[in-house]
N, C-alpha and C positions, 0 to 999 in steps of 0.2 A: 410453497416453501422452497427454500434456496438449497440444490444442495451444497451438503459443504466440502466434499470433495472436487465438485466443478469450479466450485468461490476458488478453493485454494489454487487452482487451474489459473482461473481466470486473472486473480489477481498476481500473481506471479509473472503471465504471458505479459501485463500492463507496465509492472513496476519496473520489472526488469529493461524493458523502454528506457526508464529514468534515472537508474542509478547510474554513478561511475563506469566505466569499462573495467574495472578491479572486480567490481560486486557480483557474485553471481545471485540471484533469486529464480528460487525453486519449490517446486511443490512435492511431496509425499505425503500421498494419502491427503488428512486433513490438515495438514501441518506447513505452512511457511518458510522455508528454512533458507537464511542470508549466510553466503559465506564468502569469506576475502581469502586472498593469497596464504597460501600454508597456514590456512584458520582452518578450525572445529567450526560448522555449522551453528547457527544460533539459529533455534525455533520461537518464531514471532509470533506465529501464531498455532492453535492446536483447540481443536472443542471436537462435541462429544457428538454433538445433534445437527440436526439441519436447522439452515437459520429459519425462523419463522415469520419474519416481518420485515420492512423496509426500514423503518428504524433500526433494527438489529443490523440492517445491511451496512447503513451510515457508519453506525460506531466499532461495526467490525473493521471496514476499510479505512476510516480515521484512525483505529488505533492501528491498524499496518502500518497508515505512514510515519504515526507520531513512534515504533518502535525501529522503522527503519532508519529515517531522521539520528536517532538516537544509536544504531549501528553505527552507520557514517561520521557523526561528530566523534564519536570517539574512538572511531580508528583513525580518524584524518585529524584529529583534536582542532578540527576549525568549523568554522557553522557553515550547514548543508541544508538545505540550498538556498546560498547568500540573498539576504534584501538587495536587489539592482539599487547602488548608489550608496548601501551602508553595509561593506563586506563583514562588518565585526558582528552583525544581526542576521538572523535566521527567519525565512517563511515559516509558516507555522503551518500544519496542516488541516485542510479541510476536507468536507465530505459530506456529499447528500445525494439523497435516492430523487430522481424526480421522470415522471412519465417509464416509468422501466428499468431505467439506467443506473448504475451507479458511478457517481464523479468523483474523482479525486482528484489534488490538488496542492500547493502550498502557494502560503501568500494569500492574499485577499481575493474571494469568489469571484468580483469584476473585473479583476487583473491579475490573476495568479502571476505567481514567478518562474512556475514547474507546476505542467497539470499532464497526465495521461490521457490517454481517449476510454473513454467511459464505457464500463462495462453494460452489456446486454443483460442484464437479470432472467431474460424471458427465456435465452438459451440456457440458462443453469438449474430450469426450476426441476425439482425432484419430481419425478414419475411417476 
């Protein structure tokens, strides 16, 4: 099992990598929490348990990025982060567990547009 106070760790140390220089990402406790310039904290993410499986690992980091994506476009009201060559389109976000790791990304797996370096799962498992 993952815990989920190290996920929110981890994924926080990753993302923060990739947003803007505006965005802060942060973790407390279990919770996610994006905040811009003289903004309230928005919490993206927050659960109760440890995660239990690999799959749960994917769609918890997918949905980070599809909520932070969705921070960013609508504080900047422009799509984040642009298709190279169609600024008016957005990468889309993806995410899979594979060999330990967890990947995340935007844009297409074999060509992201914005990807992080992928989390160690092995260091976060619960005790």
């Amino acid at each position: 099992m993952v815990n989920r106070f190290k996920l929110a760790q981890a994924l926080a140390a990753v993302l923060q990598t990739a947003v803007p220089t505006w965005l802060s990402v942060t973790a407390a406790d279990e919770h996610l929490l994006l905040t811009a310039p003289a903004g309230m904290p928005h919490t993206i993410y927050s659960w109760e348990d440890d995660v239990a499986d690999d799959a749960l690992c994917q769609t918890l980091g997918c949905h980070a990025l599809d909520e932070l994506q969705d921070f960013v476009c609508e504080y900047t009201t422009t799509p984040w982060p642009p298709v190279p060559g169609r600024a008016a389109d957005m990468a889309l976000p993806g995410a899979r567990v594979q060999q330990d790791s967890l990947y995340l990304w935007y844009g297409e797996p074999d060509a992201p547009t914005l990807q992080v370096t992928p989390i160690d799962l092995r260091e976060i498992w619960s005790a």
